[in-house]
Every structure is written in structure tokens, then in C-alpha cells.
C-alpha positions in Angstrom: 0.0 0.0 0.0 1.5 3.5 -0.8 0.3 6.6 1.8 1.8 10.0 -0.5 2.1 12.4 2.6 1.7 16.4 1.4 3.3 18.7 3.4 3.4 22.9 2.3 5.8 25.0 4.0 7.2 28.5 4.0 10.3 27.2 4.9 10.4 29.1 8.5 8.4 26.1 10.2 11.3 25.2 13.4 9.6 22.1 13.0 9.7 21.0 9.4 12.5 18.3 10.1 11.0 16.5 12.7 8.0 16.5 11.0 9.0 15.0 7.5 10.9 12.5 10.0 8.1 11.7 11.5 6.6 11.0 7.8 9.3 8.9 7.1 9.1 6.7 9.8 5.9 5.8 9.3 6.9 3.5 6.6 6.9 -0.4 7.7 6.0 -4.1 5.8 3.5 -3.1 3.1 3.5 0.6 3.5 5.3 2.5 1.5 5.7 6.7 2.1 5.8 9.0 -0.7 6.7 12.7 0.7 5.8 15.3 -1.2 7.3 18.9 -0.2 5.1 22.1 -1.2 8.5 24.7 -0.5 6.5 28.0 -0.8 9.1 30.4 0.6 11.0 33.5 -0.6 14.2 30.5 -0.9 14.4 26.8 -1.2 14.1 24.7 2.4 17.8 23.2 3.6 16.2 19.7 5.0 18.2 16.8 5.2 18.5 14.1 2.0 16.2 11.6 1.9 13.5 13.3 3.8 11.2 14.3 0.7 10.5 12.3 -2.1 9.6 15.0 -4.2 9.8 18.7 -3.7 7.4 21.0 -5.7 8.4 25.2 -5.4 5.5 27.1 -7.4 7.9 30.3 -6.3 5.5 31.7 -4.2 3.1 31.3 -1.4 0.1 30.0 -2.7 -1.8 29.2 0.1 -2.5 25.6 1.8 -5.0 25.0 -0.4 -3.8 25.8 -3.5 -0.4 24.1 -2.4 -1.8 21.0 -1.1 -3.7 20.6 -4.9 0.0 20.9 -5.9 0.6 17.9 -4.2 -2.3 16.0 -5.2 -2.0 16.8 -8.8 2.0 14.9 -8.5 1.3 11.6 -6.9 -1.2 8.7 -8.4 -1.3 7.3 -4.6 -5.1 5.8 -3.7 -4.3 7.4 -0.1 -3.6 11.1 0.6 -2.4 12.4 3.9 -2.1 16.1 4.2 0.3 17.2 7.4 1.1 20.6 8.6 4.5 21.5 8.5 4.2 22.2 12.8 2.7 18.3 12.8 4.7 15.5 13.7 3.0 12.0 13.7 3.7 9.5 16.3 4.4 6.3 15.3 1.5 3.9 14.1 -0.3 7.1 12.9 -0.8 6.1 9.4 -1.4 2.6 10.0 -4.2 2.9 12.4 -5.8 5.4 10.0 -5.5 3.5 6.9 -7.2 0.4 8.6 -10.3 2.8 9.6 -10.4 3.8 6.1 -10.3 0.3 4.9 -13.7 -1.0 6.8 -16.2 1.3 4.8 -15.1 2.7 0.9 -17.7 6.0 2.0 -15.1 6.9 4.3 -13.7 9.5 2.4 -11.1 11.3 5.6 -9.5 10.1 8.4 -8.0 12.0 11.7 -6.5 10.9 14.8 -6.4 13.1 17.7 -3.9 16.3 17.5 -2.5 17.0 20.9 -0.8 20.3 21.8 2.8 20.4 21.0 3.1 22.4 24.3 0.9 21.2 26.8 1.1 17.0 25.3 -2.0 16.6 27.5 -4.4 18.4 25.9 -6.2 18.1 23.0 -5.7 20.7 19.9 -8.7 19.2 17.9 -10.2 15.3 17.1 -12.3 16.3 14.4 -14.1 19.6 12.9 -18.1 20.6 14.1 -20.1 24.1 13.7 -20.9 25.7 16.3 -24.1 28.5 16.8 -22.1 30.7 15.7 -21.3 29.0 11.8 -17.9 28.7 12.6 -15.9 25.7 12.2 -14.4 24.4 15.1 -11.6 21.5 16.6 -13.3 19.0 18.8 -12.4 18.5 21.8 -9.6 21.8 21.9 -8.3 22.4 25.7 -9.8 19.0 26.5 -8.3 15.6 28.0 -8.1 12.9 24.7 -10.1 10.0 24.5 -8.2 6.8 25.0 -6.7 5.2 22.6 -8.4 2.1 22.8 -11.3 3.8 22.1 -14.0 3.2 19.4 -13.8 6.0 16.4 -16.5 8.3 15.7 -17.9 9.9 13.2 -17.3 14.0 12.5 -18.5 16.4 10.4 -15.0 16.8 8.8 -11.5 16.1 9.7 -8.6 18.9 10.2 -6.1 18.9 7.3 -3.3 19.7 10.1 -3.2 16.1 9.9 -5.3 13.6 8.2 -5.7 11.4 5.4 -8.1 11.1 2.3 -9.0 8.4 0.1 -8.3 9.8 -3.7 -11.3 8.3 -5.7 -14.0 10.5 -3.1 -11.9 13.9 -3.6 -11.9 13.2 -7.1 -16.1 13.0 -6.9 -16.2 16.4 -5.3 -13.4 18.1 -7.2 -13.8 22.2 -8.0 -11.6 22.0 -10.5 -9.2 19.8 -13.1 -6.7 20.0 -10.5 -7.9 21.5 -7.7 -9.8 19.0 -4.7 -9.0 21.8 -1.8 -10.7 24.9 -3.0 -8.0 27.6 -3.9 -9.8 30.9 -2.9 -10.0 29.8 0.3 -6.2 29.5 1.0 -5.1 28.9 4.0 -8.4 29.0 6.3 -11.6 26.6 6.4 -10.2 25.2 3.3 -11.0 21.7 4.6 -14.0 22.6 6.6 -15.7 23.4 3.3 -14.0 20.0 1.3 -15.7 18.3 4.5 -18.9 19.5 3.2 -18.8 18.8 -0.1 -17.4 15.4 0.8 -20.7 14.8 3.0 -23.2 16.3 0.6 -21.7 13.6 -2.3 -22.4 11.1 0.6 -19.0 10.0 1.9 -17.8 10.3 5.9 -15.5 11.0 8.0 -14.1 9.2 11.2 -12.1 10.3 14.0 -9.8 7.8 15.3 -8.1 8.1 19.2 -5.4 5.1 18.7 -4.1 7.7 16.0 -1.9 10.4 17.1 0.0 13.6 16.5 1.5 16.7 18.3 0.7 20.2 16.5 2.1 22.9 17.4 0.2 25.7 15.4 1.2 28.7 13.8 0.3 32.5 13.5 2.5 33.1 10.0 0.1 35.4 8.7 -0.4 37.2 12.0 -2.7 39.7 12.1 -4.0 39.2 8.6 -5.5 35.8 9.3 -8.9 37.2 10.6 -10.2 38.6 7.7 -9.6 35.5 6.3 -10.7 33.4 8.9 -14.0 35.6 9.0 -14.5 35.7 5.4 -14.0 32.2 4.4 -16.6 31.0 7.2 -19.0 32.6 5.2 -17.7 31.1 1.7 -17.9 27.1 3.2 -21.1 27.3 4.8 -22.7 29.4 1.4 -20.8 26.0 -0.9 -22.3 23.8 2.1 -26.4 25.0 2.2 -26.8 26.9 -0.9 -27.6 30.2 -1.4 -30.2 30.8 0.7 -27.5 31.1 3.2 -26.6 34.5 2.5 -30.5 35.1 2.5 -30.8 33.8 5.9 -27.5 35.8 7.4 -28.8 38.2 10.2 -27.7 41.7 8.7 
């Protein structure tokens, strides 16, 4: 079986090493790891050989989304995982993951549970819900993790911090020729609004506690992320109910 693991970075990630490690490592009897590199920043990424596969540099920052279709578009792998560049996997990760998506072909995305790089004992997000509010949020943030041994569950969506997809549902939903992650969107609710377009063509998507990761999050765009973050809310949940959802915003 052959996981291709996407991973877009600016390049000023502290944690981009351990994280392709992490990647790598995952790779035992009859799985193989492709790593695919999305280098978006100003000047190629000094990583260590034999850590990426394949690096792609469109030669500028196109986003997650946009850079993650990158990705995509260069591997023919069945299984997709897509992994933050402040994500490192722990070991099993991708096994326990691929065997949930194995059980049921309409699961179309897989997550463990992403604990907080910082404080290891609490959860940064299991899965992705709405709340009253129509915005997209991590299950579980702040929180205690479920254990390990515990049954999955199904979610609304699963986090592209780190997660993995099964090819032939993105390809049903697909925006564009080579696009499965919607570019406008780039950076924010990008997989929030792929989880709905993955639900509405009838696929799933399970979180899985024996599956693990640490995240440590980032604030690259700093101050600039809230417009974004703001404004994209509005563009997943119009793609998700139509629009009568604009209709139906209070003013």
C-alpha cells in the first residue's frame, strides 16, 4: 500500500524536520511513504537528503490549499495524507488510520487526535463541528483525549493539520481539473468546506483516538488571518447550504 504524505511549508516552520521524520518513519512491511514537499518560501528549504521524495516550489506562497492541490496533482497514490509542517506524527499514525479507512469505501477522511505540541496533555482538535455561531471548530480543543483504545467516531469533517483522504471520493467532489481543496479559500476553512462537499456527495468521515499527533500551530500570517478566517466561514457554509445562506444571514 502506498500513503503520499503532502506537506506545504514557508520554509520558516522550526519544526519541518521533525515532522518529515516523523513521515518517514511511518513507513513499515506493506506501507510504503511518498513525501511530497510544497516549498512556498522566498528561498528553497535546507532539509536533510532523503526526507522528501519529491519537492514542488511554485515560487510563491500560494496558500494551503492551492499548495496541497500541488501535491495532489503529483502523486497517483489511492491514499492522501495532508500534514502541517508544525505536525509530527507519532508512530503507528498512518497505519491505524488507513485500517479505519479500509472497513467502509464512503469513508472518504481520516484523523486521529492532535495533541498540543506544548501542553502533550491536551487536545488541539479530534475532528471539525459548527458551532451556533457558523464557525468551524476543533473538537475537543483544551480538553483531556479520549483513550486510545477507544472506538472512532464519526465528524463532520477532519482537520487537514493532519489527516488522510481516500483519492477516488476527492476526485467525486473536485472544484476544478486540479484542484480537490478549494484555492480561494487558501489557508483558512479550506477543509471545513472539502468536509462538506465530501458529506453532501455522501461520503464520511471518522475520528480515530489510537491515532496520534503533536501540533504545534502557527500565526504566519499574524494579524492578517482574521479577515480570512472571518470571510471564508462565510464562503464554506454558502458551498455547504446553498444560497439561501446569505438570504438567511442576520444583517
Amino acid at each position: 500500500m502506498k500513503l503520499a504524505a503532502i506537506v506545504p511549508t514557508l520554509g520558516r516552520c522550526p519544526h519541518l524536520e521533525r515532522c518529515l521524520g516523523a513521515l518517514r518513519a511511518q513507513a513499515s512491511g506493506d506501507l510504503d511513504i511518498e513525501i511530497v514537499l510544497i516549498d512556498q518560501g522566498e528561498s528553497p528549504s535546507e532539509i536533510p537528503a532523503g526526507l522528501a521524495d519529491r519537492v514542488i516550489r511554485p515560487q510563491e506562497n500560494v496558500g494551503f490549499a492551492a499548495g496541497t492541490n500541488l501535491g495532489i496533482a503529483a502523486t497517483a497514490s489511492e491514499f492522501l495524507a495532508t500534514v502541517n509542517d508544525d505536525a509530527i506524527v507519532e508512530e503507528g499514525w498512518a497505519a491505524a488510520l488507513l485500517a479505519a479507512l479500509a472497513n467502509d469505501e464512503k469513508i472518504a477522511a481520516v484523523q486521529g487526535v492532535n495533541m498540543q505540541l506544548d501542553d502533550p496533555a491536551r487536545v488541539d482538535g479530534w475532528g471539525l463541528a459548527w458551532n451556533a455561531w457558523w464557525q468551524a471548530i476543533q473538537l475537543g480543543a483544551g480538553e483531556s483525549p479520549p483513550a486510545r483504545n477507544a472506538p472512532a467516531r464519526e465528524v463532520f469533517g477532519v482537520s487537514a493539520t493532519a489527516a488522510i483522504y481516500r483519492r477516488v471520493a476527492l476526485d467525486v467532489v473536485k472544484v476544478g481539473e486540479s484542484s480537490w481543496f478549494e484555492p480561494a479559500l487558501g489557508s483558512y476553512y479550506e477543509d471545513a468546506e472539502l468536509a462538506g462537499r465530501l458529506r453532501s456527495a455522501g461520503f464520511r468521515a471518522l475520528s480515530v483516538p489510537a491515532a496520534r499527533a503533536l501540533h504545534a500551530g502557527s500565526a504566519t500570517a499574524g494579524s492578517t488571518r482574521w479577515p480570512l478566517v472571518y470571510g471564508n466561514r462565510h464562503l464554506a457554509a454558502a458551498r455547504l447550504l446553498g444560497r439561501g445562506y446569505w438570504l438567511a444571514l442576520p444583517r
